[in-house]
The first five atom37 places (N, CA, C, CB, O) and aatype in JSON, in Angstrom:
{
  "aatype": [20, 20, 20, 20, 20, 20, 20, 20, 20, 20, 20, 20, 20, 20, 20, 20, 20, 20, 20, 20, 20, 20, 20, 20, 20, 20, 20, 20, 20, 20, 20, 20, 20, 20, 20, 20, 20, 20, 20, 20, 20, 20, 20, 20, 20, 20, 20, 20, 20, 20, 20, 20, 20, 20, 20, 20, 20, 20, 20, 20, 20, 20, 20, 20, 20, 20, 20, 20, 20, 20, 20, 20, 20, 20, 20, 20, 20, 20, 20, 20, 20, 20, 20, 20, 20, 20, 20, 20, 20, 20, 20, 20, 20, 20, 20, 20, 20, 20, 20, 20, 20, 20, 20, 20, 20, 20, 20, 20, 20, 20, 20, 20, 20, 20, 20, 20, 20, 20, 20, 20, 20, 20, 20, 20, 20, 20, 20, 20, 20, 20, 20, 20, 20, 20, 20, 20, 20, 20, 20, 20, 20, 20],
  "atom_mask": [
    [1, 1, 1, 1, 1],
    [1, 1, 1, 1, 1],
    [1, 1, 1, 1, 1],
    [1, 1, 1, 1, 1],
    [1, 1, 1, 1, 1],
    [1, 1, 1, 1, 1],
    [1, 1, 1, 1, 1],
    [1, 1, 1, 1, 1],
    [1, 1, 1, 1, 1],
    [1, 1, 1, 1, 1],
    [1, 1, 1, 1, 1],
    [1, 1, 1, 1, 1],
    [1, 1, 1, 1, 1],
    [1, 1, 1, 1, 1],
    [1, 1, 1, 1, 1],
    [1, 1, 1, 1, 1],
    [1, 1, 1, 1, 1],
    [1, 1, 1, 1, 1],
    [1, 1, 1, 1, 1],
    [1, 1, 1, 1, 1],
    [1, 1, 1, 1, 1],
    [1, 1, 1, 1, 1],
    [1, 1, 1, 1, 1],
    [1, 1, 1, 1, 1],
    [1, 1, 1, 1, 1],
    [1, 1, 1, 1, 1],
    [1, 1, 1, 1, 1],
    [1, 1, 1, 1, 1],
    [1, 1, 1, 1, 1],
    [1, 1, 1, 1, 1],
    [1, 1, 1, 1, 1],
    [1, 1, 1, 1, 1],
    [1, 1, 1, 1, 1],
    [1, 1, 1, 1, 1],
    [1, 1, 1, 1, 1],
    [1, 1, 1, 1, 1],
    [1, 1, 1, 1, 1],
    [1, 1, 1, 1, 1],
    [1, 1, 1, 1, 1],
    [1, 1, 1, 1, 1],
    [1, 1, 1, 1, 1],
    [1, 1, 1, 1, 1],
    [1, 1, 1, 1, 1],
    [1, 1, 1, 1, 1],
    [1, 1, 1, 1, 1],
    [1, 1, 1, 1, 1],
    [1, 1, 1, 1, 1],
    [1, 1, 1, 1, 1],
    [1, 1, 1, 1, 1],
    [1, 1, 1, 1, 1],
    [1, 1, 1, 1, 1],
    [1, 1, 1, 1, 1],
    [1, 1, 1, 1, 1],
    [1, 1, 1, 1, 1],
    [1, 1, 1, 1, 1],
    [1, 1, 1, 1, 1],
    [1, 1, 1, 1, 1],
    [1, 1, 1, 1, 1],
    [1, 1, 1, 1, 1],
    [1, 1, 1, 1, 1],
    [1, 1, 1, 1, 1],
    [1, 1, 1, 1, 1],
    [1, 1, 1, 1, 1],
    [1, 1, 1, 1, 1],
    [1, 1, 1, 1, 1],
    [1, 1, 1, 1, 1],
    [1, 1, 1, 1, 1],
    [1, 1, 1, 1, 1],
    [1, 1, 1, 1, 1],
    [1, 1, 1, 1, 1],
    [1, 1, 1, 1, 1],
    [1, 1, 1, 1, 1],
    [1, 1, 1, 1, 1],
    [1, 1, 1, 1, 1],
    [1, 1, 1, 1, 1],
    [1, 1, 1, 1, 1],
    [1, 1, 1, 1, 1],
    [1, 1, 1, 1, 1],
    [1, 1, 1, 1, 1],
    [1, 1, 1, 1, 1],
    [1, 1, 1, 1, 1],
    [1, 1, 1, 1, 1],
    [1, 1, 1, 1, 1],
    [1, 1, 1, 1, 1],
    [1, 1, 1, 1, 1],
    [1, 1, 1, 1, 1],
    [1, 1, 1, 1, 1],
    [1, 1, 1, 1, 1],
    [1, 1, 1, 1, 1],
    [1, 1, 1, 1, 1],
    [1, 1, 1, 1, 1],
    [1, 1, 1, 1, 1],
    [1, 1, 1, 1, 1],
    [1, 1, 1, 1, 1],
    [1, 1, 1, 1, 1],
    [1, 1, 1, 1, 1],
    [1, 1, 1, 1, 1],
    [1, 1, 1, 1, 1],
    [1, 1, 1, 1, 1],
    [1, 1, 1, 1, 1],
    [1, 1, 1, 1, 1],
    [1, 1, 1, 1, 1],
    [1, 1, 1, 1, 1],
    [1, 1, 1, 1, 1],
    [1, 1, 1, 1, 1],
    [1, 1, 1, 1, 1],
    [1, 1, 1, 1, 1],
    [1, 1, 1, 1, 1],
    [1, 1, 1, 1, 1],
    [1, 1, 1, 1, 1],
    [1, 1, 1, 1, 1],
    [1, 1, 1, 1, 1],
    [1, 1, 1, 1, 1],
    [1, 1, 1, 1, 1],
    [1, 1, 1, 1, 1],
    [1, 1, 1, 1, 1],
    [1, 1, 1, 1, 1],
    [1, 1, 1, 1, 1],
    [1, 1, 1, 1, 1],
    [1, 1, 1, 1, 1],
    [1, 1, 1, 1, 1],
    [1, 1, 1, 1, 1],
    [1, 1, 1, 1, 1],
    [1, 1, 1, 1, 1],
    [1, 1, 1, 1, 1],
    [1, 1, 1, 1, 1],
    [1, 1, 1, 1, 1],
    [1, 1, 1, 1, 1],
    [1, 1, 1, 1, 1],
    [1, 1, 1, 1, 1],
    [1, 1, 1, 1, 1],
    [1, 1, 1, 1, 1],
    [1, 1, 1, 1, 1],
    [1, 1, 1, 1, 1],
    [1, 1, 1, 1, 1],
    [1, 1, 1, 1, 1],
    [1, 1, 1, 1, 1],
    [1, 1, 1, 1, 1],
    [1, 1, 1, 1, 1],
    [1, 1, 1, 1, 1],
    [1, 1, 1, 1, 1],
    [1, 1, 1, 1, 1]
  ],
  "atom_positions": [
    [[130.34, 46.45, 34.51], [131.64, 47.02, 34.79], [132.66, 46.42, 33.83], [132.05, 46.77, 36.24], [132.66, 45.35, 33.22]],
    [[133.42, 47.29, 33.87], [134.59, 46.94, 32.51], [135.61, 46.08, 33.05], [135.49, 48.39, 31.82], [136.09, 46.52, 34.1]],
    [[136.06, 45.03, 32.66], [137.34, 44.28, 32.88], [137.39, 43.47, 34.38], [138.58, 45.39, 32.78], [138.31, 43.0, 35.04]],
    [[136.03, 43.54, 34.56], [135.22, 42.31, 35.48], [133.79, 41.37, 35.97], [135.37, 42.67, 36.33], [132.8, 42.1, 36.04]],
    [[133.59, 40.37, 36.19], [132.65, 39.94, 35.68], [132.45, 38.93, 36.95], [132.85, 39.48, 34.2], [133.31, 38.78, 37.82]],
    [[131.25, 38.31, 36.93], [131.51, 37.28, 38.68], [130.54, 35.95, 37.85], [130.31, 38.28, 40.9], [129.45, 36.28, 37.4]],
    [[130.92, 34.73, 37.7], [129.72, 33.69, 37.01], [129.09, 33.0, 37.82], [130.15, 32.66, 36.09], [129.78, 32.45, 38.68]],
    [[127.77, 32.8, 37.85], [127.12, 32.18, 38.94], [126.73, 30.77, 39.08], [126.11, 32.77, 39.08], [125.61, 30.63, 38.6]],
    [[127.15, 29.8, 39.49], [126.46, 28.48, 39.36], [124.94, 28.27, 40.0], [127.41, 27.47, 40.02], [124.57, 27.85, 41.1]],
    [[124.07, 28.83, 38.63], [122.83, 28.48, 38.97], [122.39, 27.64, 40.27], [122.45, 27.88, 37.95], [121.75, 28.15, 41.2]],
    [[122.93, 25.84, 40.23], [122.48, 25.22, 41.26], [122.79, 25.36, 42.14], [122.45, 24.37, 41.3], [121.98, 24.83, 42.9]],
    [[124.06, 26.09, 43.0], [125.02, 26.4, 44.06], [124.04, 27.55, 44.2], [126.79, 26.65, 43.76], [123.56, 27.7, 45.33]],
    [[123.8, 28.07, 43.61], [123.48, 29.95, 43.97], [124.61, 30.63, 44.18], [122.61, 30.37, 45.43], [124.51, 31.8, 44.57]],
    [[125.61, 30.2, 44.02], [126.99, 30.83, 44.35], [128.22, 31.09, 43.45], [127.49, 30.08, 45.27], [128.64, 30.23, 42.67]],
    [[128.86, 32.5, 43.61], [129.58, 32.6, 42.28], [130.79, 31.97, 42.79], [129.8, 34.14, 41.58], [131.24, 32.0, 43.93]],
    [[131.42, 31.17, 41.38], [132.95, 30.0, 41.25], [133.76, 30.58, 40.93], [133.13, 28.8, 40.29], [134.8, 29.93, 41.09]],
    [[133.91, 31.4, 40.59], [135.19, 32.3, 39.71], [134.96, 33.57, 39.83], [135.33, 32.09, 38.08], [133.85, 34.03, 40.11]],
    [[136.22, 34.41, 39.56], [136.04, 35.85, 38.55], [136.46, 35.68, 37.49], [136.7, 37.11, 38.89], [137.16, 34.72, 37.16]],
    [[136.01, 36.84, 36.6], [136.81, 36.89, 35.09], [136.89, 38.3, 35.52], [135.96, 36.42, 33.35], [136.08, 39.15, 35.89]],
    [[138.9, 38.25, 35.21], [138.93, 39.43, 34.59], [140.15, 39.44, 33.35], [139.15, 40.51, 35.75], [140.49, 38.54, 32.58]],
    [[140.66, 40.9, 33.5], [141.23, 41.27, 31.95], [142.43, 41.63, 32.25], [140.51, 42.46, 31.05], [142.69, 42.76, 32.67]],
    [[143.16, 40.87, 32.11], [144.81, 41.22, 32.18], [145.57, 42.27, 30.78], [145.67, 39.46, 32.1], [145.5, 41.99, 29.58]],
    [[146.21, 43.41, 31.34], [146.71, 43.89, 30.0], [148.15, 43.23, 29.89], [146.76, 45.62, 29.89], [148.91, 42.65, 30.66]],
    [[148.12, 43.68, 28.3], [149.31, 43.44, 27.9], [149.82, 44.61, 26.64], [149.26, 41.92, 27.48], [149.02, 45.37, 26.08]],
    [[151.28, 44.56, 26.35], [151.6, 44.91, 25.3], [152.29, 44.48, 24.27], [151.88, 45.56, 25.48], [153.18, 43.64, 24.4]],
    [[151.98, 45.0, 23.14], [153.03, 43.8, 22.33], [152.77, 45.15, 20.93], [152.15, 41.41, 21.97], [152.08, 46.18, 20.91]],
    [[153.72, 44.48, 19.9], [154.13, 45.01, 18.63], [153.82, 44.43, 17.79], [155.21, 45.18, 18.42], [154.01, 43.22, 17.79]],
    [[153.24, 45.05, 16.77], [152.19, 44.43, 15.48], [153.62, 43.43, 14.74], [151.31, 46.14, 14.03], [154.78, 43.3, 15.11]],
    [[152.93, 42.9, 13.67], [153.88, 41.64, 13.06], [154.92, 42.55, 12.76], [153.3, 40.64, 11.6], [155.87, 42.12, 13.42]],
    [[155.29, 43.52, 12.19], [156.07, 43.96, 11.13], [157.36, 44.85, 12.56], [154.89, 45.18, 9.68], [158.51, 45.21, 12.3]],
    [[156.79, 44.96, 13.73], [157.75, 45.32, 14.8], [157.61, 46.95, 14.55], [159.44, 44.59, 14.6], [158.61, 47.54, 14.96]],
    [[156.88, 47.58, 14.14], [157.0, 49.3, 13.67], [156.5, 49.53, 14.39], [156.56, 50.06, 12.49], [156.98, 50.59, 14.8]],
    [[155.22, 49.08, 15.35], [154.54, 49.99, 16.06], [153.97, 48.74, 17.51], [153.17, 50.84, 14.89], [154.15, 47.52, 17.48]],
    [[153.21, 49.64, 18.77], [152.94, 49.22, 19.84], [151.45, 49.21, 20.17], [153.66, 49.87, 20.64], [150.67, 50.14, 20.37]],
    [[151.31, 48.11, 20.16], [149.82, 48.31, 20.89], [149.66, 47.7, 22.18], [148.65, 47.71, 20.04], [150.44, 47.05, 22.89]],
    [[148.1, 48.16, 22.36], [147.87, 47.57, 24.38], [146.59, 46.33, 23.35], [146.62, 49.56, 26.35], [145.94, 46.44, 22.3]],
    [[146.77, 45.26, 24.39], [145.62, 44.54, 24.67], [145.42, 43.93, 25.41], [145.29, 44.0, 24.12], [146.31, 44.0, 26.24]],
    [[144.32, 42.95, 25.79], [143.55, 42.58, 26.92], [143.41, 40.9, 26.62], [142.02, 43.51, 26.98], [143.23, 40.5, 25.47]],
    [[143.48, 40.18, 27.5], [143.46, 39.02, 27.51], [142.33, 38.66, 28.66], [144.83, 38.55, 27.66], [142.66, 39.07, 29.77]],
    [[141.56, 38.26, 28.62], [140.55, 37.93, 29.5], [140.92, 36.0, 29.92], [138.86, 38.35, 28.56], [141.05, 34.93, 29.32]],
    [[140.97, 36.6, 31.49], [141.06, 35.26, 32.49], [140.16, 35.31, 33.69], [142.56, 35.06, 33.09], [139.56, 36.27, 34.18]],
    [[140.26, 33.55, 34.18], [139.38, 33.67, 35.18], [139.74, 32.78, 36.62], [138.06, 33.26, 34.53], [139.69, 31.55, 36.53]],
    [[140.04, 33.27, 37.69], [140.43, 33.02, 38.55], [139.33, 32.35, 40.05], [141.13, 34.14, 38.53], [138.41, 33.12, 40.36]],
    [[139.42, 31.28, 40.72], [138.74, 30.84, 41.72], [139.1, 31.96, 42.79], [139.09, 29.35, 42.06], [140.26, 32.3, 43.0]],
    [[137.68, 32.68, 43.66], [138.12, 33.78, 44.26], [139.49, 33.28, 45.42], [136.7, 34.49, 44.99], [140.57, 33.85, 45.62]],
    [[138.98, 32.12, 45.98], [140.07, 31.45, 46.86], [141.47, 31.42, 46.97], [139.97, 30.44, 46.77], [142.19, 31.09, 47.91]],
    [[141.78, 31.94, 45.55], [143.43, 31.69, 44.32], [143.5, 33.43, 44.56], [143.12, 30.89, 41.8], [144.55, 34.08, 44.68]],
    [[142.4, 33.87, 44.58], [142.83, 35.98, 43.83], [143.88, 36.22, 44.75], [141.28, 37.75, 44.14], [144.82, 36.81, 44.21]],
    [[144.05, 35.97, 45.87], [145.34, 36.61, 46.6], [147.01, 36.04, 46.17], [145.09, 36.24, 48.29], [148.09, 36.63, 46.08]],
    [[146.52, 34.4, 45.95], [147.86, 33.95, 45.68], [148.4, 34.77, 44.04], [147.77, 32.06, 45.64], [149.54, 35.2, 43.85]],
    [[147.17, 34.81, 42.94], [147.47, 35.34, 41.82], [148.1, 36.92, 42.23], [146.15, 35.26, 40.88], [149.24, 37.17, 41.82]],
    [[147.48, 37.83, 42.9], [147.29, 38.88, 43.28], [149.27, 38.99, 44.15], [145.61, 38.88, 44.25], [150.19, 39.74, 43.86]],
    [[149.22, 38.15, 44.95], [150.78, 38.24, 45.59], [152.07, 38.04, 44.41], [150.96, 36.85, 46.83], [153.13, 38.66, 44.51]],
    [[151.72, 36.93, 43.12], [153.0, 36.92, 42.51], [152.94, 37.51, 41.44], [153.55, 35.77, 42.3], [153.8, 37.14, 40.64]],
    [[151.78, 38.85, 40.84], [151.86, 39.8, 40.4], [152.39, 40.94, 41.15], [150.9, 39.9, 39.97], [153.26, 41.68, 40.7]],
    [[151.89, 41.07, 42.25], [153.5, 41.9, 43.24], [154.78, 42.17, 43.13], [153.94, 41.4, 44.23], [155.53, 43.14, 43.15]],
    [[154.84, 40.38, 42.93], [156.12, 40.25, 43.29], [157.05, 40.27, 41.75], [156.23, 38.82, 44.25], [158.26, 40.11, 41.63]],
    [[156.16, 40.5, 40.81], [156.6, 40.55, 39.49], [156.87, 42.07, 39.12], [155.55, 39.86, 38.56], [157.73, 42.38, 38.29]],
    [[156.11, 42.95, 39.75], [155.93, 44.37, 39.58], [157.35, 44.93, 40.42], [154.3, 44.92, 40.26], [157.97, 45.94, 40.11]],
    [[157.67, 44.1, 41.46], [158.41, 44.72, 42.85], [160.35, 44.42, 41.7], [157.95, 43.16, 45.09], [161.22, 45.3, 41.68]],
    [[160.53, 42.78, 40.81], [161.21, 42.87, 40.25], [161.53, 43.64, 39.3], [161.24, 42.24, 40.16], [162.67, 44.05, 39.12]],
    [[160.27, 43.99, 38.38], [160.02, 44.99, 37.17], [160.51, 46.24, 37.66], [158.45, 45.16, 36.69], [160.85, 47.04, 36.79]],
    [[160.63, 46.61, 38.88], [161.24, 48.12, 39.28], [162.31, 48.0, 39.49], [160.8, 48.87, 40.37], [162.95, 48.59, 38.61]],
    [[163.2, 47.34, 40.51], [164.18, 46.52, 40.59], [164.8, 46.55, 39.02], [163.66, 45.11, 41.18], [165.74, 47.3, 38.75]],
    [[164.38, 45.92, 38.3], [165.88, 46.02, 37.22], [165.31, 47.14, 36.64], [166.37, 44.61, 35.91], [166.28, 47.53, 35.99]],
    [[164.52, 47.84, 36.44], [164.51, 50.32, 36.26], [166.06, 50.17, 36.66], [163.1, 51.97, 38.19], [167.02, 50.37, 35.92]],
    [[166.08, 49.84, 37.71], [167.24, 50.38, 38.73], [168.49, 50.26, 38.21], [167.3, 49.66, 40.07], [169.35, 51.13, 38.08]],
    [[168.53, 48.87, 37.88], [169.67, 48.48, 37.38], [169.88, 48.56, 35.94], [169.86, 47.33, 37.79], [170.95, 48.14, 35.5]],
    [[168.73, 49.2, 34.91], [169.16, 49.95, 34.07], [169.67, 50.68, 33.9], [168.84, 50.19, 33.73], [170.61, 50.82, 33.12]],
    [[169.08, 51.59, 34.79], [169.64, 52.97, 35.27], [171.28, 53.11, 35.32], [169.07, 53.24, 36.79], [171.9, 54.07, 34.85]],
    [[171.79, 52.12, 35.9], [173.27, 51.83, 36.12], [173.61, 51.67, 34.81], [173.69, 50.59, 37.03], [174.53, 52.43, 34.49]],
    [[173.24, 51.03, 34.02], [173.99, 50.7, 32.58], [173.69, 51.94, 31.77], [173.38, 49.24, 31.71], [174.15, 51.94, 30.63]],
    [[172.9, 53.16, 32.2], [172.57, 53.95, 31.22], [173.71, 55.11, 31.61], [170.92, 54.35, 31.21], [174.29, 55.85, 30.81]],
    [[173.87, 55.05, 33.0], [175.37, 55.65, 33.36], [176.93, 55.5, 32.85], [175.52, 55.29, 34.52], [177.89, 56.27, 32.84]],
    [[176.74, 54.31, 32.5], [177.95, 53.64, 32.0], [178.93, 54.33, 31.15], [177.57, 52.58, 31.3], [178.84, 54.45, 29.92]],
    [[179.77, 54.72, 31.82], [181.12, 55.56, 30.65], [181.69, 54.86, 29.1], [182.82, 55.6, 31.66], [180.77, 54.22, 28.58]],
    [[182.2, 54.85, 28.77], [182.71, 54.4, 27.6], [184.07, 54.12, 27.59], [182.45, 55.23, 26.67], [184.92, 54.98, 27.79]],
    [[184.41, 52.45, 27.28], [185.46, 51.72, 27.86], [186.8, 52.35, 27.49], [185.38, 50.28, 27.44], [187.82, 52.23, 28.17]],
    [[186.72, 53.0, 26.44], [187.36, 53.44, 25.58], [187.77, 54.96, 25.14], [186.86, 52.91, 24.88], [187.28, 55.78, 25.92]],
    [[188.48, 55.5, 24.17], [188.25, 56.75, 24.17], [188.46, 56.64, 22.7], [189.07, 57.73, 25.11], [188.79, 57.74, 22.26]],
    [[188.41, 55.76, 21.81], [188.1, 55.26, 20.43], [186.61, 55.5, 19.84], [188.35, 53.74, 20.44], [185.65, 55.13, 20.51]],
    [[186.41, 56.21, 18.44], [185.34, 56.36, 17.96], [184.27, 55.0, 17.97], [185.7, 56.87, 16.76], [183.09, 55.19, 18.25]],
    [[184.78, 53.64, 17.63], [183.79, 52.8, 18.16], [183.76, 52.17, 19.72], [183.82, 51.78, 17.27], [182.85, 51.35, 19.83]],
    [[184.36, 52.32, 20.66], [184.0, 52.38, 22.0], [182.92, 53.33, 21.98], [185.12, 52.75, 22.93], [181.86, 52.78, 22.28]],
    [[182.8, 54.46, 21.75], [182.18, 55.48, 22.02], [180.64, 55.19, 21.16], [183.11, 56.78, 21.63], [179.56, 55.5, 21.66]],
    [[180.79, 54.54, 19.75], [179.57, 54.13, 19.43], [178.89, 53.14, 20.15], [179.6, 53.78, 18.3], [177.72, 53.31, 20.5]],
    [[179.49, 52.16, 20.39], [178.86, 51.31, 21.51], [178.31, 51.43, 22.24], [179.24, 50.85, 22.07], [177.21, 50.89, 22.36]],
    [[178.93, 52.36, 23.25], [178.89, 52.94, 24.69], [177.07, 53.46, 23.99], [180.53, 54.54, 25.29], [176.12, 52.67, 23.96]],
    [[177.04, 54.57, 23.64], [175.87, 55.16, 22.72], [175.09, 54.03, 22.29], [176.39, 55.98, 21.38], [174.2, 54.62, 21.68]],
    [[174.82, 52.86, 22.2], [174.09, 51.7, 21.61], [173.61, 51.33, 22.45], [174.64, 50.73, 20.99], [172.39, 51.22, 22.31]],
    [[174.28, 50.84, 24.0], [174.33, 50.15, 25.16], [173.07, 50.88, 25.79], [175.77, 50.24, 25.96], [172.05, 50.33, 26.23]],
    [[173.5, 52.84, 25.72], [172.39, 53.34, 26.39], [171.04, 53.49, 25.63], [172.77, 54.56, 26.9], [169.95, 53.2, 26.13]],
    [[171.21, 53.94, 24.49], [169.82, 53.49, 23.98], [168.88, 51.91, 23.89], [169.98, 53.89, 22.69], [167.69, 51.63, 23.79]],
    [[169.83, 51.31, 23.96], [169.19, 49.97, 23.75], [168.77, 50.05, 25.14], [170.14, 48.59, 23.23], [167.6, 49.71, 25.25]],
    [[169.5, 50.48, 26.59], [168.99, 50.01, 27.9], [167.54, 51.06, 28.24], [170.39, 50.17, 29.17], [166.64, 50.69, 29.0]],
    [[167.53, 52.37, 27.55], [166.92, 53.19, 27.41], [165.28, 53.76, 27.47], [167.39, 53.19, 26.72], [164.34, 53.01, 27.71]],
    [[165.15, 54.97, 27.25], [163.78, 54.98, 27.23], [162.83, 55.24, 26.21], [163.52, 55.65, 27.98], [161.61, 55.37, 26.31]],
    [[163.46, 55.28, 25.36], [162.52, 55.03, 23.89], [162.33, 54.14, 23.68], [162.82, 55.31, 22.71], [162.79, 53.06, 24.06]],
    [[161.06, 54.64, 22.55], [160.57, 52.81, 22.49], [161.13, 51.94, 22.12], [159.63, 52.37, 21.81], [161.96, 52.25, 21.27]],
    [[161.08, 50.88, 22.36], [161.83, 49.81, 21.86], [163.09, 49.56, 23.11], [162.44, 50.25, 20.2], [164.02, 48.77, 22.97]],
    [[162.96, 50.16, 23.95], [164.58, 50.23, 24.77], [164.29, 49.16, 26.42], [165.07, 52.55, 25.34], [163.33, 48.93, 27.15]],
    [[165.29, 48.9, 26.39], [164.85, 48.12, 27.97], [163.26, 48.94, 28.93], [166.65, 48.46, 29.29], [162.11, 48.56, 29.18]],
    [[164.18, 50.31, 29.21], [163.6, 50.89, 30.46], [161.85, 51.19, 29.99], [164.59, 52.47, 30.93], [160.88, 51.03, 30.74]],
    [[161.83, 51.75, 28.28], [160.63, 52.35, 27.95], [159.75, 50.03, 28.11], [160.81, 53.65, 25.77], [158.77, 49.62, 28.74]],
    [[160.39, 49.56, 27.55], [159.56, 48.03, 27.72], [158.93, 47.9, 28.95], [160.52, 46.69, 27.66], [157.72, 47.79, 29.13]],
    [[160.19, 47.95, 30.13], [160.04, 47.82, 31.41], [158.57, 48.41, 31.91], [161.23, 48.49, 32.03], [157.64, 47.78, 32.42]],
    [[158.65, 49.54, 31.66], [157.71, 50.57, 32.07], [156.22, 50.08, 31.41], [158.27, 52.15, 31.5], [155.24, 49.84, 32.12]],
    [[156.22, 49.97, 30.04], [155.08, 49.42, 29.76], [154.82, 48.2, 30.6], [155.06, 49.17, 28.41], [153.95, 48.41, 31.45]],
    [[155.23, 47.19, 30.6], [154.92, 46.05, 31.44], [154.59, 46.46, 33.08], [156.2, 45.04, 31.31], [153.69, 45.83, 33.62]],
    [[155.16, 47.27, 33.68], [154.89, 47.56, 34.83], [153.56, 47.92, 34.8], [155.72, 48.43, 35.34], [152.83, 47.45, 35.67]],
    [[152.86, 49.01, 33.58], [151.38, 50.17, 33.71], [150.96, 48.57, 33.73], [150.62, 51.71, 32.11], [151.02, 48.02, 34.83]],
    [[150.53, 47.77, 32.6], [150.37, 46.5, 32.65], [149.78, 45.59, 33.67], [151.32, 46.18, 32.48], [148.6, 45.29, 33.85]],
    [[150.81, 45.23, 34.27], [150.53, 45.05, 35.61], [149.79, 45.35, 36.56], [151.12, 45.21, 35.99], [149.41, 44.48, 37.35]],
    [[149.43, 46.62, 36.69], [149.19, 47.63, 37.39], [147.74, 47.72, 37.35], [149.91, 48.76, 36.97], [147.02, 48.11, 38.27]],
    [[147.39, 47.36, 36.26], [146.43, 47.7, 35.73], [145.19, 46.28, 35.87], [146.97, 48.2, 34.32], [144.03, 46.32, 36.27]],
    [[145.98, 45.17, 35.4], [145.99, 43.89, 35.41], [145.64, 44.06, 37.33], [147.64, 43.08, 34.63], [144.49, 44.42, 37.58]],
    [[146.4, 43.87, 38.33], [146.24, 44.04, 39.69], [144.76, 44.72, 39.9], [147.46, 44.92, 40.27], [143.78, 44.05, 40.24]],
    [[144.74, 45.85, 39.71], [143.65, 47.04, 39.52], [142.53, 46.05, 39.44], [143.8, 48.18, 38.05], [141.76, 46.0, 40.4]],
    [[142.35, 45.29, 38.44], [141.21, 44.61, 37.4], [140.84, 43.33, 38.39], [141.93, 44.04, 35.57], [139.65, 43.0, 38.4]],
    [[141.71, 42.63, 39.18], [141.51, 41.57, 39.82], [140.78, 42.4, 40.94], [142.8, 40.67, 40.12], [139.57, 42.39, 41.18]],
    [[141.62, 43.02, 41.5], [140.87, 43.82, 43.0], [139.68, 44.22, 42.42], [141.71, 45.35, 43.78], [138.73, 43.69, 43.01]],
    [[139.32, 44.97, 41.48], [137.71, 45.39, 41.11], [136.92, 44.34, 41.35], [137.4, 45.79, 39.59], [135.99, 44.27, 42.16]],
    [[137.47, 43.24, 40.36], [136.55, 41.85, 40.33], [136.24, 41.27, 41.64], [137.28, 40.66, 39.55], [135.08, 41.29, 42.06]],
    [[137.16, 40.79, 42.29], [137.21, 40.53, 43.88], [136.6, 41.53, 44.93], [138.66, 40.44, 44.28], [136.42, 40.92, 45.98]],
    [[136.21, 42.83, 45.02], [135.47, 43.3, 45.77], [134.24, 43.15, 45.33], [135.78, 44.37, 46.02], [133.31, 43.29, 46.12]],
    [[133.97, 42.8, 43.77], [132.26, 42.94, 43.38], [131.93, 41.68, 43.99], [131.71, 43.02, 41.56], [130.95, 41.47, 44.7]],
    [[133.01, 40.66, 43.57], [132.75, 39.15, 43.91], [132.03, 39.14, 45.47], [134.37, 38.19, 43.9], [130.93, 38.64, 45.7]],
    [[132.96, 39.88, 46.57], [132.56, 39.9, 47.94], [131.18, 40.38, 47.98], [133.45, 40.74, 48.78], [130.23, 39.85, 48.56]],
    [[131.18, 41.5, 47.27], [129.72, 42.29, 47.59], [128.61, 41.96, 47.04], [129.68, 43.59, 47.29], [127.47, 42.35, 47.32]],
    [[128.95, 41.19, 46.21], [127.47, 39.75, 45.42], [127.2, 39.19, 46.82], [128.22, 37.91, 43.95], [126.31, 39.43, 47.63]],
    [[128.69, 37.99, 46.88], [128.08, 37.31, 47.68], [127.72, 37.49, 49.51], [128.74, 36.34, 47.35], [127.35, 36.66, 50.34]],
    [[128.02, 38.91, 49.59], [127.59, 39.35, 51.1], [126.19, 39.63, 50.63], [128.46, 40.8, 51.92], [125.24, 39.12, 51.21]],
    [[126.04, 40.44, 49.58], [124.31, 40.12, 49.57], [123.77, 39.15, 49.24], [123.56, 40.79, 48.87], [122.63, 39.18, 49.71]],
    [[124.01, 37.85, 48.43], [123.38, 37.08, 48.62], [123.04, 36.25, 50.01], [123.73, 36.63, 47.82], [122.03, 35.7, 50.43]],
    [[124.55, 36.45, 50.58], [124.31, 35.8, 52.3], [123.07, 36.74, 52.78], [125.97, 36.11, 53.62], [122.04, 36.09, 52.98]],
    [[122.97, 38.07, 53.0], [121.95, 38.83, 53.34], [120.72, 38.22, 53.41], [121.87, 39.8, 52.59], [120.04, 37.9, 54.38]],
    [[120.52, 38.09, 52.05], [119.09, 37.7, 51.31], [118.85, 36.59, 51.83], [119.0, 37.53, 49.73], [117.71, 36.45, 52.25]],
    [[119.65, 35.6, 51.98], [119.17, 34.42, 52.62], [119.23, 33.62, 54.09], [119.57, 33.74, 51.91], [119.08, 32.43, 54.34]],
    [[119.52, 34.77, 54.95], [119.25, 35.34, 56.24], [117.77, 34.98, 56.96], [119.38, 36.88, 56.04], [116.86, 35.73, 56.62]],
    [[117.52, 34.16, 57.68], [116.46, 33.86, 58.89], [116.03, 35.46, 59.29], [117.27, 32.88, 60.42], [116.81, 36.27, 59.79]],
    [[114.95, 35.65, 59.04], [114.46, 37.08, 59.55], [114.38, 36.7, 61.06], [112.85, 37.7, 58.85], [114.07, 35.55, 61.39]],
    [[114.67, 37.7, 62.0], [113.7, 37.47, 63.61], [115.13, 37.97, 64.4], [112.97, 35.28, 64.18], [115.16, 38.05, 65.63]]
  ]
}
């Protein structure tokens, strides 16, 4: 499976960790263009909820200021002067949704996230369902 993995300590018989694959995004050196990539980490299953809760709570802020972009993209123009009015026009693209703009960033980091979350829960249900069958398997018949 893609973007999860469970490692087993041979002498335990029991898996210690997950690995999975957190996305990310970022912009090549020169800043012209966007790419996605993957960072591979590995978490004690014991930890996946606490990791799992303050990616939540990172996603729950990441929407939260959408919001309050949103407000600055409303924003009138202080002025009724040709550079008030360029500004005003700067303010909203920069808070904006093209690339490069607050809201379009925002948004990438949120799929991100999302995705990242996604990747832990995969890992963490395989993790369970290893080790419910290994409990199985080593079950007293009768």
């Amino acid at each position: 499976m893609r973007g999860e993995r469970i490692v087993f300590d041979a002498a335990a018989g029991a898996a210690k960790r997950i690995d999975f694959v957190a996305e990310t995004v970022a912009r090549d050196a020169a800043g012209l263009a966007t790419r996605a990539t993957q960072t591979q980490f590995t978490v004690a299953p014991d930890q996946a909820q606490k990791l799992l809760d303050g990616l939540t709570e990172a996603l729950r802020q990441l929407r939260a200021a959408t919001r309050e972009a949103d407000d600055i993209r409303r924003t009138g123009s202080p002025g009724k002067d040709v550079y008030s009015g360029f500004a005003t026009m700067a303010i909203h693209r920069t808070a904006g949704e093209e690339e490069g703009g607050y809201q379009w960033a925002n948004a990438k980091a949120q799929e991100a996230l999302e995705k990242t979350i996604r990747n832990i829960n995969d890992a963490l249900a395989q993790y369970r369902q290893t080790e419910s069958a290994v409990t199985d398997a080593f079950k007293p018949e009768g």
